[in-house]
C-alpha positions, -999 to +999 in steps of 0.1 A: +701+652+531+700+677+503+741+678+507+742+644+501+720+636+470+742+667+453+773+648+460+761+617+448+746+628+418+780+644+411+795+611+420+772+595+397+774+619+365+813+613+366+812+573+370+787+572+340+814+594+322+838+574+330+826+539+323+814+558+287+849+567+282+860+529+287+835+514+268+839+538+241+877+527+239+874+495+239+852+492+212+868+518+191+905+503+195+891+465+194+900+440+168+865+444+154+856+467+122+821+479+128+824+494+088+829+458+078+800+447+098+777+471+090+787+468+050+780+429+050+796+401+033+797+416-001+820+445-001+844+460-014+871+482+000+853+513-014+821+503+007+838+496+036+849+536+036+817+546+024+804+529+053+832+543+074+827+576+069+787+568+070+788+559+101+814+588+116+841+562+121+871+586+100+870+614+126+894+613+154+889+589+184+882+620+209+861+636+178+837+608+177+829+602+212+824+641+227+800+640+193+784+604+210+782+621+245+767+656+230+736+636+223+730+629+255+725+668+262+713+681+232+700+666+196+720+659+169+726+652+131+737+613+124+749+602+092+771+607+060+778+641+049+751+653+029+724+627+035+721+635+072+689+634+094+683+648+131+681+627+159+660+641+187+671+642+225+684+620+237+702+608+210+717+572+210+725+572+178+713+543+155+726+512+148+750+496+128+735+464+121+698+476+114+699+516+110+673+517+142+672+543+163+687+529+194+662+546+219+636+534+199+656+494+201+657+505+244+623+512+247+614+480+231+636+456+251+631+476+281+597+459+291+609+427+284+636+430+315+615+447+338+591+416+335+615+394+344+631+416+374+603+428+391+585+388+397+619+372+402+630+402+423+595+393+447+600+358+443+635+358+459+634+385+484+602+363+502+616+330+498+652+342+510+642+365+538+614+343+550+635+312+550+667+324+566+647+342+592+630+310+598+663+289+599+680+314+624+648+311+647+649+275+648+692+274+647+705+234+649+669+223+645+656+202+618+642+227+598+675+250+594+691+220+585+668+214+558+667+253+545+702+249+550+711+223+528+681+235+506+704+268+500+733+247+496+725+230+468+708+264+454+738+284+453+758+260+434+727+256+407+741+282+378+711+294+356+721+276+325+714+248+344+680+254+363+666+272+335+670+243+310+659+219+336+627+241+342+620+240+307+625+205+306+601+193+330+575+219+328+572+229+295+588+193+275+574+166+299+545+180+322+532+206+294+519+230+324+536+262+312+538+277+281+573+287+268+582+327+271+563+341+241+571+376+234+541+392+221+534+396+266+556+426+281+532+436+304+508+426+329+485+452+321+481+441+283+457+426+261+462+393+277+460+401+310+479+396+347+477+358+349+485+349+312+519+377+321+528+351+357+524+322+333+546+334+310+575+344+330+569+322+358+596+300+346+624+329+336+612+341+377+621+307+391+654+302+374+670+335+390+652+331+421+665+292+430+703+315+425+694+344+444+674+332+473+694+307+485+720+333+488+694+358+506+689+327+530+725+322+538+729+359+544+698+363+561+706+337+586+740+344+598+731+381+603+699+377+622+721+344+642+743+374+652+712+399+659+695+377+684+730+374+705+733+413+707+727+435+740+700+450+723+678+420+724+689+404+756+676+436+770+643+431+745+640+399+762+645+409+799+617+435+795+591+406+788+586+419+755+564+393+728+585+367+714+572+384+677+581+420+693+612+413+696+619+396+666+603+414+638+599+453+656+643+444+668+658+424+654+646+422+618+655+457+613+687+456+624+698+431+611+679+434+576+703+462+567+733+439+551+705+423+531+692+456+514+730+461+503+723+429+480+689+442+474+702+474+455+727+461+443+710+428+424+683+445+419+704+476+400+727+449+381+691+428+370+680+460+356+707+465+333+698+428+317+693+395+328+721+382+304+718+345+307+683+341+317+671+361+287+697+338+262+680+308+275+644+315+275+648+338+242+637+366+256+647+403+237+650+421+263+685+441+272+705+411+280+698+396+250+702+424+228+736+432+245+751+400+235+739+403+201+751+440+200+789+431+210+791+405+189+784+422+162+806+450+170+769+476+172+787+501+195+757+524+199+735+494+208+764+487+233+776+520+247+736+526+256+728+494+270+761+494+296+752+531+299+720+525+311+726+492+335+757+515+349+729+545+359+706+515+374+733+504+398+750+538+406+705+548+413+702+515+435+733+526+458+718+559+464+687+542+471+705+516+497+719+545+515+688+563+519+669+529+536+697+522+557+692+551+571+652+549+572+654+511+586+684+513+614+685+548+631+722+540+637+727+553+601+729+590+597+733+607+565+756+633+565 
């Protein structure tokens, strides 16, 4: 076990160097001029350099980014030549739009996505494991057709689309939900746990109609191919309980393709629920992503895919450790 975490977190270190590198490049050899941007509208070519060289943009390519990376290990001194300031571990650096510091502009948005993640991460995992399980049990019956098609129609339903028509109903026409406000980022603030469900509730449902109905589909053909294994024939020949066999069997072995996804979604949603945060207005890391690249903020940018990269590279760790908890076929080597 100990073996494997050291390899992993090798493995990890390296892919979060790696996608650093790229994202680094890309942003330093794009079209945009993040002088320009940062400058405004009003400058002159003598700004722009002034900016330039402000910001730590006239050093070498490989100059400016081992000097990004060091502040990751160490602090550092951001700014122009002679009008610098430290920036305490770990340094992000600050950003080009608003001179933040960008750990402070993480810490903020930060709350903001885990409020979305963790209820629509609940809401899906129940609604798609309980109704694909359900659907398997009662295969070619009327109620798997119904989940069925229920998931059918799901899957197709981008968010754009649910989460406008959520807003539409609930919030334009019936007035039963308030729209996102973002003065609650927790349910453990001044307004309380209920006032933080209301407030989300509708963010929660848009990703969870998405992501459920493929939990469902999933969920169903793997357990479908669990209850025809030798395994539960032989469950059933022993006149084990109809719920024995099912949840204590075949549940956990066939449960394991769906914690994949698990990690997986739940590592990506982590990193920024782009779309659903766009539409409900919601600053959280999605939405200050989007605003970051087009704007050409690379330290906003660099941190943000930094961070959603350590989130999913941490989830797949995680998978591998419950596979191995859940289906003793699993060994870690």
């Amino acid at each position: 076990m100990i073996a494997f975490l050291l390899r992993r977190l090798g493995a990890m270190l390296l892919l979060l160097i790696v996608v650093s590198f790229i994202t680094f490049s890309l942003f330093h050899f794009g079209p945009a001029d993040p002088a320009s941007a940062a400058c405004g509208q009003e400058c002159t070519p003598d700004r722009v350099e002034q900016a330039r060289i402000a910001l730590g943009l006239d050093k070498p390519f490989f100059v400016q980014y081992l000097t990004y990376m060091s502040g990751f290990i160490m602090p550092r001194m951001i700014g122009a030549p002679g009008a610098e300031s430290a920036c305490a571990w770990p340094c992000l650096g600050k950003s080009f739009q608003t001179n933040e510091n960008v750990t402070d502009m993480i810490a903020n948005a930060l709350p903001f996505t885990l409020s979305i993640a963790i209820g629509a991460v609940v809401l899906w995992t129940i609604a798609g494991v309980g109704l694909g399980l359900l659907a398997a049990m009662r295969k070619g019956k009327a109620a798997d057709r119904i989940i069925v098609g229920g998931a059918s129609v799901g899957v197709s339903l981008p968010i754009p689309v649910t989460g406008l028509v959520l807003l539409l109903v609930f919030v334009g026409i019936l007035h039963v939900l308030p729209f996102t406000s973002n003065s609650i980022n927790s349910p453990f603030g001044a307004a309380g746990p209920w006032a933080w469900v209301l407030n989300y509730l509708l963010p929660w449902l848009a990703i969870a109609i998405l992501f459920s109905a493929q939990y469902i589909r999933v969920t169903r053909s793997n357990m479908i191919e669990t209850f025809n294994e030798d395994f539960m024939r032989t469950a059933r020949a022993k006149g084990l309980a109809r719920r024995s066999i099912v949840f204590k069997h075949g549940v956990r072995a066939g449960i394991t393709p769906v914690v994949t996804m698990l990690g997986m979604d739940i590592g990506g949603l982590l990193g920024g629920a782009v779309l659903t945060e766009q539409i409900f207005s919601v600053p959280g890391l999605g939405f200050t992503a989007v605003h970051a690249a087009t704007s050409g903020d690379l330290p906003v940018t660099m941190a943000i895919t930094m961070l959603a990269a350590f989130f999913i590279i941490v989830a797949s760790v995680v998978v591998d450790l419950v596979y191995a908890a859940i289906d003793p076929r699993v060994r870690i080597n």
